[in-house]
N, C-alpha and C positions, 0 to 999 in steps of 0.2 A: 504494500500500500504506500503509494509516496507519499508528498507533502502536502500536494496539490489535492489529494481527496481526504485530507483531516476534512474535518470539523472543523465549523467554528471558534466551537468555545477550545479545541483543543489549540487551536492555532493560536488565539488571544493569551491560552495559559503559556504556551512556548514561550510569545512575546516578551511575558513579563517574567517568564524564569528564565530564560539564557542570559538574555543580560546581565542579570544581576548575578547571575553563575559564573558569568567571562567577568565581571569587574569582581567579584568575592575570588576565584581564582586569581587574579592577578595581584588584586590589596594583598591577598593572604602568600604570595610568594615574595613581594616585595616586603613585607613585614617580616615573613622569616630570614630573609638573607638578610636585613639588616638586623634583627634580631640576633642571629646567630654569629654575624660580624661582633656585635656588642660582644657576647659571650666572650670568644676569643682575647679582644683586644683587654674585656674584666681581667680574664685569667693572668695576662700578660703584665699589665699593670700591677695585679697583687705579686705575681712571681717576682718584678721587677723590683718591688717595693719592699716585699719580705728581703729578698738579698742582697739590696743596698745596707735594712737595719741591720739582717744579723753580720755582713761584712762590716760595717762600723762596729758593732759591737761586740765583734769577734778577736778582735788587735790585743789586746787588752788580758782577755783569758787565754790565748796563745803565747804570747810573750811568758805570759805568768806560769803559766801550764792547771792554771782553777778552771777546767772545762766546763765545772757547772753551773759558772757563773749564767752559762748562754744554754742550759737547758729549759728556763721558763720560757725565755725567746722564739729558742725552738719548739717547744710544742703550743705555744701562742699560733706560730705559724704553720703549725701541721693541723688546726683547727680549720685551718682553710679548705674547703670540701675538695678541690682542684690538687691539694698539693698531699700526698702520701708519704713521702720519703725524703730527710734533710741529710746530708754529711759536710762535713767538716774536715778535711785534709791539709796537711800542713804541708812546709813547703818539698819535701822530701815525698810527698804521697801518703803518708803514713796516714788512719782516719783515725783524726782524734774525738770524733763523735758522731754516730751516725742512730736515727731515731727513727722509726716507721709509723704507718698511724693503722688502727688494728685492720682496718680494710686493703692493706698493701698486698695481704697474699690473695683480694679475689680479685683484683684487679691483673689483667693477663699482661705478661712482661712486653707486648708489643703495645700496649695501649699506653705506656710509658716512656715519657718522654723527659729527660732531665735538661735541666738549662745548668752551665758552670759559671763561676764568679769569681773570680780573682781578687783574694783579699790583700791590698798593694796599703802598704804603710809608707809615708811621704816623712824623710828626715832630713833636718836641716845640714845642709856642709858646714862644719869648722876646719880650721886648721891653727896650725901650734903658736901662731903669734897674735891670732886676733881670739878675743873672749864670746861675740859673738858671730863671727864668722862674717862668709862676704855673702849670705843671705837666699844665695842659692839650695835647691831640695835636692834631693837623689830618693827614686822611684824605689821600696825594697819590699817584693811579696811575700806575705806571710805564711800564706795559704788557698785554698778558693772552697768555693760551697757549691756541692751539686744539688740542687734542687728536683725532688722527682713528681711531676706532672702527671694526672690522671688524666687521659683523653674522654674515659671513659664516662667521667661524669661532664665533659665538655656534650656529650653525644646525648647523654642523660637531661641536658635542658635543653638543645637543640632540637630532642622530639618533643619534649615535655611542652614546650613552645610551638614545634608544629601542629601538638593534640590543638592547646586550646587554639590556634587563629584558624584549624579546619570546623572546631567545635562551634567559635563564635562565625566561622564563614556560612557552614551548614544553618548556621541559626538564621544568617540574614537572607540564604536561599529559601528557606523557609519560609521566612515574613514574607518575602518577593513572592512567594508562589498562593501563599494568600491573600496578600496584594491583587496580586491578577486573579484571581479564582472572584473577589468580592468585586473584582472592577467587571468582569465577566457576568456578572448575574447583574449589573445594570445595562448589559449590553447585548448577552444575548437572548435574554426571553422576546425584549422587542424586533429584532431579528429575526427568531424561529416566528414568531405569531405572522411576519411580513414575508417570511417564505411562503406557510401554511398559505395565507393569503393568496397569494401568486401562484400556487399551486391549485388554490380553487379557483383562480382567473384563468389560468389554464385547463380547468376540463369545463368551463365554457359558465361559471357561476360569477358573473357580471354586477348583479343586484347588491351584495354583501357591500361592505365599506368597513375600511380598520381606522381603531379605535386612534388618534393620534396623541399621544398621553409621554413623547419623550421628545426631546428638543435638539439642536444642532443638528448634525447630519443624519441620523436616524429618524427625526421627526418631518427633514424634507422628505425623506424618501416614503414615509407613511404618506404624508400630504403627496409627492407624485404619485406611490401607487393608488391613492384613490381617485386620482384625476385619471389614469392610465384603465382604473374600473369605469370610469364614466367612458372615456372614449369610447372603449370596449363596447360597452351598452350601447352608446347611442349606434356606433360600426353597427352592432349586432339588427339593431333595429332599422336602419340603413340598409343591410341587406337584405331585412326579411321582407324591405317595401322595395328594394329593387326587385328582387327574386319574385314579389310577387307584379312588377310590372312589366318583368320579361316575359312572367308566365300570360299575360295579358295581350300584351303584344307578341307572344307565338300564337296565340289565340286567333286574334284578329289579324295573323298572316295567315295560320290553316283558314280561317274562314275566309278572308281575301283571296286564298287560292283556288277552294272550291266556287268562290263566286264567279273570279275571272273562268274556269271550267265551265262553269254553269254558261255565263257569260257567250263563252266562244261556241259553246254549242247550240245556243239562242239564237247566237250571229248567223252559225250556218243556215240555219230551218229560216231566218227573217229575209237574210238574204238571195239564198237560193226560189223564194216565193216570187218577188216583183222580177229576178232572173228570168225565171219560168215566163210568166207572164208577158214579159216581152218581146224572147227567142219564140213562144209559143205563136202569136200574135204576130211577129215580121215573117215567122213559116208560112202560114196563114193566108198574108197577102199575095194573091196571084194574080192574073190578068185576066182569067175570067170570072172574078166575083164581080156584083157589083157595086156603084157609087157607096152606097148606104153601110155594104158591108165593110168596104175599103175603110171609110171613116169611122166605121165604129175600131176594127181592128186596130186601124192607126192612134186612135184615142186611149184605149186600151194600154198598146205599147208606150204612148207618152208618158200614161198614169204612171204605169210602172217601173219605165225609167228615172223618171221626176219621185217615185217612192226608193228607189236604191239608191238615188244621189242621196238623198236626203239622210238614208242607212252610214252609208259614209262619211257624210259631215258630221252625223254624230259620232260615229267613230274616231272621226278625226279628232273632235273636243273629247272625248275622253282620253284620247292619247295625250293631247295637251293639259288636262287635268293631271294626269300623272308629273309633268314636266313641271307645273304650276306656271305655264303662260299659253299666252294666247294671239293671234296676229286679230289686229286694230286698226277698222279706218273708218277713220272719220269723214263723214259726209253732210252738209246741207239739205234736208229734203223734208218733204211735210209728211207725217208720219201715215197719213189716212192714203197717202199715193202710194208707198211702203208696201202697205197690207192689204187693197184694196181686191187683188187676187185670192190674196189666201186667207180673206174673210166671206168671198164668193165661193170659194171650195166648201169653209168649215158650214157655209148655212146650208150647204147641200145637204151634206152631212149628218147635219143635223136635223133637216128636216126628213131624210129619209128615217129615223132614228123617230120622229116625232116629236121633236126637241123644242123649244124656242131658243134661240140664241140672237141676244141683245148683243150691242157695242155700241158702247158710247165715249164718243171723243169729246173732252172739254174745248171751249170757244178757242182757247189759244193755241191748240194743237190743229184744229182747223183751220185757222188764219195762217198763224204762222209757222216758215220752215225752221227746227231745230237742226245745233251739229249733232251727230250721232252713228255710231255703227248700222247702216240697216241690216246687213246679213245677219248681223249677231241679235239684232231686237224683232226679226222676222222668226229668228231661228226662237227666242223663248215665247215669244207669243205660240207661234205653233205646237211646242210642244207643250203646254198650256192650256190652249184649248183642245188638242187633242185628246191629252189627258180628261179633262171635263166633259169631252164627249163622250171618251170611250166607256167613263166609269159612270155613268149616269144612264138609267133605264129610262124614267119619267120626269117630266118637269122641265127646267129650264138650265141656260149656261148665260152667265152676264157676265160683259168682259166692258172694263171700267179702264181708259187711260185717260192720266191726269196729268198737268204739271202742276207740281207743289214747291213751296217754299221749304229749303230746309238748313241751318245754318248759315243764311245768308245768299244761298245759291238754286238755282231752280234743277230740280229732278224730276223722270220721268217716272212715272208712279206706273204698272200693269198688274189690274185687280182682275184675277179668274177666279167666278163664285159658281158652284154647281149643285145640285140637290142628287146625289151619288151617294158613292156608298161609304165615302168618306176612308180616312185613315187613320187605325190604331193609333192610341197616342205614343204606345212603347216603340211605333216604328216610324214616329215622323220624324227624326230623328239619321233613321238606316234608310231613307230613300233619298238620301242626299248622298250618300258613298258609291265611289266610282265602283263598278258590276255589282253593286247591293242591291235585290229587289227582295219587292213584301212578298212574291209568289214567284218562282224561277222553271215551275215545271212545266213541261209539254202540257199536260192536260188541265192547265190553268183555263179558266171562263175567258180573260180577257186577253187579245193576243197585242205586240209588240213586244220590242228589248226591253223597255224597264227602265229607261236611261233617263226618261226624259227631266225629273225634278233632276236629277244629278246633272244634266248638262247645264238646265237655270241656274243651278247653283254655282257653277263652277262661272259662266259668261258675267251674275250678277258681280264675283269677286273681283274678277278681272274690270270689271268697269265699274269698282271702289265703290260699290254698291253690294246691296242685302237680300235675302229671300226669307220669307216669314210661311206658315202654314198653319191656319188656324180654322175651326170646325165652324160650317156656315151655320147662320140662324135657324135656318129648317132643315138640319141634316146636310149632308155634303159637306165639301171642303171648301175654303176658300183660302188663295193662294196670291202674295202679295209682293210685288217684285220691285225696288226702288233703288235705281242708281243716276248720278249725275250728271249733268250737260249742260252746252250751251246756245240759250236762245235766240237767234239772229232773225232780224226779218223779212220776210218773204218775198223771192222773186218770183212779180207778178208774170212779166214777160216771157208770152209763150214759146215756146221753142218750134224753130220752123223746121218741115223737112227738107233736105239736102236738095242742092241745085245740083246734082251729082255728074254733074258734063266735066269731063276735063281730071275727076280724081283719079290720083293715082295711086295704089297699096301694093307693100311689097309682106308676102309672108317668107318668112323663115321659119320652118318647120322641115324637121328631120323626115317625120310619120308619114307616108303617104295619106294614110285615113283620115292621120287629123289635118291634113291641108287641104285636102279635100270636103271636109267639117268646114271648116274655115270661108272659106272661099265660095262655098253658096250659103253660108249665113250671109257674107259679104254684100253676096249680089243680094239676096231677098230683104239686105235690111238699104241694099243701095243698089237699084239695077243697073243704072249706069254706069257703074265705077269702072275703072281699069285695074286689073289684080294681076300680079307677080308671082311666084310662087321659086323659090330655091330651099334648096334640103340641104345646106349646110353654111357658119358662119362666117364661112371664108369666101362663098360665093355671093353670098349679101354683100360684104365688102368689094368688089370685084361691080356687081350693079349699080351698088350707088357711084360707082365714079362713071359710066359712062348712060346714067337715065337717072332723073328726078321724080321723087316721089312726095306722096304727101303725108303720109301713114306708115307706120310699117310694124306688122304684129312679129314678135319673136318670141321664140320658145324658148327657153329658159335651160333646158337640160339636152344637150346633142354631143354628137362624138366628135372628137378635135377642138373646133374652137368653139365654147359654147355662147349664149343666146347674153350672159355676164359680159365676158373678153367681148365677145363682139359689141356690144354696146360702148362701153369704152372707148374701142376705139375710132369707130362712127365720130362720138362725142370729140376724144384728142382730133381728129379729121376737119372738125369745125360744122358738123352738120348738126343741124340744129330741129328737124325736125321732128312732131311726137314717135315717138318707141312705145307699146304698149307689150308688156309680158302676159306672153299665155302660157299658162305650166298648169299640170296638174297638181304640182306641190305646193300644198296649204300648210304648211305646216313651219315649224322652226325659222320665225321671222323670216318667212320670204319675202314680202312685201318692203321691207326695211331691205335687205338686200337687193332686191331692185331696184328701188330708188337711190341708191345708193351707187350703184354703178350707171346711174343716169337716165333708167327706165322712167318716164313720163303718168303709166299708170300700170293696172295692173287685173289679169279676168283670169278668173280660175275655171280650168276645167270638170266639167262638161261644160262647151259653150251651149247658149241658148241665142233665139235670134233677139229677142229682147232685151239680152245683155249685150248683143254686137250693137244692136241697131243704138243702144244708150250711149255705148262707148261714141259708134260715128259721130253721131249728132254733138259730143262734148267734145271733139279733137277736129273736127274735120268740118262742121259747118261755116267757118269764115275763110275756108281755103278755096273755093271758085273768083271769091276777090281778090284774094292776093294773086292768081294767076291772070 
């Protein structure tokens, strides 16, 4: 087990006992050596001190030969615990006193150690003519003293000395190790409780909170772990509302999937029906039916081409719903000239149906022309009242436009009220989501896609406007549609038809089919006209330089240089007259892209002769006077 997986508290106890282990080992070796230095240098000084006395005091009973005069001397000095054995040698060797002390014979003869002295008498010189001499001494030895040293009681307080400073060392490692043991229970109970703690933050108990009851750095870390409890919690709850808003939103993607499913297979049966209808219907046409039947056939096929465009466009806005935009143009026009068509349709409609269907324009919708999208305000009335038709057995459809005040600014108000079968209130809601319908199956009562509040909805946001859906007074639904614009006033002046002598139009189209579209809409919206036709954008350029034209429709998507490049460079050429784009791509700001590379206006595919003959009459009615 190393160090790194003690304990706590074992590691705190280490703390406060080695140290105090390393400095009591060290006081206590320092103290003994100079301890046991003392010792020595004592013995040394008494040995020295004893044999300076009894060599003075030895001169005296030598000379004299009273040896005992210096027996109390010596055993004065053989009391000294260090010293055993004294002698007394004269100057021949001879011992003339030699005294032991009773412990001499346990003492082992190597542990003895003798110091000698040389007991030297100092006499004055005389000589025979002076009484005191000329003052000089002469050195004369009498004898010397061996003193005999006990090592052994040297070694006897050297331990005696090592006992006590390991005894009083062990004592202060002791104090030290309850020292740290008492400094340890104020530090680690708060510790294990902030382990326990975090050990129940880790198997996921968030809720709890410890008690903060110790201060300095133990008491932040209580105060962080309960802040680190809090995060936790709130995290924890955090993720049980995300987890439950992914679960939400996989929800509403499987359901979004199965709608689009549902969706595309609606498309096919709605689509393939006005198909049918019109392949069926141009089969049809031979050269031996007659007048009546030709016209009906032909009628027929109109309807149900004019019913699949229309499949399309909506298609197209729910593709653009997904994208969240939309192409936007704005136009001048009076709103009742707009819908005047496809408010002749819906009363057929209706009145096959047994229906009444009201419309009512306010005075200043009638007077004057508003700017406004008409494709796109054609496009929610229609499906608007369609709706109201189709869901209503008995009774009536009122369709209400107004202009109102609102914010300071005037909006166009479109109220459809029906006496139907109305809509759940839990699903008024889900009929505004792109392929969301209240019913999606084949064998539903009412037939269509299902698209059509969702396409309102989506044209009202796009033109910074709202859709409301609220239950009518007598049953039914009523559906309330308000975004804003601007009011300009009305141009009275009638528009003349074409003096069409002398026009000249160049198409550029790749398609055989659609140039040939093209070019008898042309004539049927202008008999006279002179029409061009080239399939590609390199020979458009190539035309205009050697014939003048007045007009000239281009298509928009061709191989090589397309219907863009080529306008450009028309434009960089210095030519100046209208360019109109014909594409079948409605979608992803085309419009803004044509204009943009200098396109003058712009007609989307399928042409109609009512859209050519509108366009001629706007580009082309003051070109017989400028030629």
């Amino acid at each position: 087990m190393t160090l790194r997986q003690w304990s706590i508290r074992r590691r705190i106890l280490l703390v406060g006992t080695v140290p105090a282990l390393i400095v009591v080992l060290l006081l206590t070796t320092y103290h003994m050596l100079n301890r046991w230095s003392d010792i020595r240098q004592e013995n040394q000084s008494i040995a020295h001190i004893v044999l300076e006395n009894i060599g003075v005091s030895a001169e005296y009973p030598i000379i004299s030969g009273n040896y005992e005069l210096l027996t109390p001397l010596v055993r004065s000095a053989l009391s000294q615990p260090a010293i055993v054995a004294i002698e007394i040698h004269d100057a021949s060797g001879r011992i003339l006193l030699n005294e032991k002390t009773g412990r001499f014979s346990d003492v082992p003869a190597e542990d003895i150690r003798y110091l000698r002295y040389d007991i030297i008498r100092q006499v004055q010189s005389l000589d025979e003519f002076s009484e005191f001499g000329d003052g000089s001494t002469a050195a004369t030895t009498l004898g010397h003293i061996r003193l005999g040293m006990a090592d052994t009681f040297t070694r006897d307080r050297e331990i005696s000395t090592l006992r006590q400073s390991l005894l009083v060392g062990l004592g202060v490692v002791v104090l030290a190790f309850f020292i740290g043991r008492a400094a340890s229970l104020t530090i680690i109970p708060p510790l294990e409780k902030l382990a326990l703690f975090i050990a129940r933050l880790a198997n996921g108990n968030t809720s709890d909170r410890i008690k903060v009851d110790d201060g300095a750095e133990i008491g932040h870390l209580q105060v962080n772990a309960n802040q680190l409890a809090q995060s936790l919690q709130q995290a924890e709850k955090d993720q049980q509302r995300y987890t439950r808003q992914l679960m939400n939103e996989q929800q509403k993607t499987q359901q979004a999937s199965r709608a689009k499913s549902e969706f595309l297979a609606m498309m096919s049966h709605e689509l393939r029906t006005p198909l049918n209808g019109a392949i069926g219907m141009l089969q049809l046409l031979e050269q031996d039916i007659s007048r009546e039947e030709f016209n009906d056939y032909k009628r027929t096929a109109d309807q149900s081409l004019t019913h699949l465009t229309q499949l399309l466009e909506d298609v197209l806005v729910v593709v653009d719903t997904e994208k969240n935009k939309l192409p936007v143009v704005f136009k001048e026009q009076k709103l009742p000239d707009v819908l005047h068509n496809l408010i002749q349709n819906f009363s057929a409609r209706a009145l096959e149906k047994g229906l009444s269907l009201v419309v009512d324009y306010d005075g200043a919708l009638q007077r004057d022309a508003i700017r406004f999208d008409p494709s796109l305000v054609r496009q929610v009335v229609r499906h608007l009242v369609d709706n109201a038709i189709k869901f209503t057995d008995s009774g009536m459809v009122i369709v209400q436009l107004q202009l109102i005040k609102h914010d300071g600014n005037d909006w166009l108000a479109i109220s459809v009220t029906d006496t139907g079968i109305g809509i759940p209130e839990n699903q008024k809601q889900q009929v505004f989501e792109a392929f969301a319908q209240v019913n999606s199956s084949f064998n539903r009562r009412y037939a269509g896609i299902g698209l059509g509040l969702t396409i309102c909805h989506h044209i009202s946001r796009i033109l910074a406007g709202h859709i409301e859906i609220h239950d009518g007074l007598h049953g039914g639904t009523n559906v309330l549609v308000r975004f804003p614009l601007g009011v300009r006033p009305a141009n009275h002046e009638q528009q003349h038809a074409l003096a069409a002598q002398g026009l000249r139009t160049l198409i550029v189209e790749d398609n055989p089919v659609n140039s040939k579209v093209a070019e008898k809409m042309l004539l049927k919206a202008c008999p006279q006209m002179q029409i061009h036709v080239v399939s590609s954008g390199e020979e458009a350029l190539e035309r205009v330089k050697s014939q003048q034209f007045d007009l000239i429709l281009m298509d928009c998507q061709m191989p090589g240089l397309d219907g863009f490049d080529t306008t450009r460079r028309l434009r960089e050429s210095g030519l100046n007259i209208p360019v109109v784009a014909c594409t079948a791509n409605t979608t992803d700001r085309i419009q803004e892209k044509c204009r943009a590379a200098g396109m003058d206006d712009y007609m989307a595919k399928p042409l109609n002769v009512a859209m050519v003959r509108a366009m001629v009459n706007k580009w082309l009615q003051r070109a017989p006077a400028e030629h």
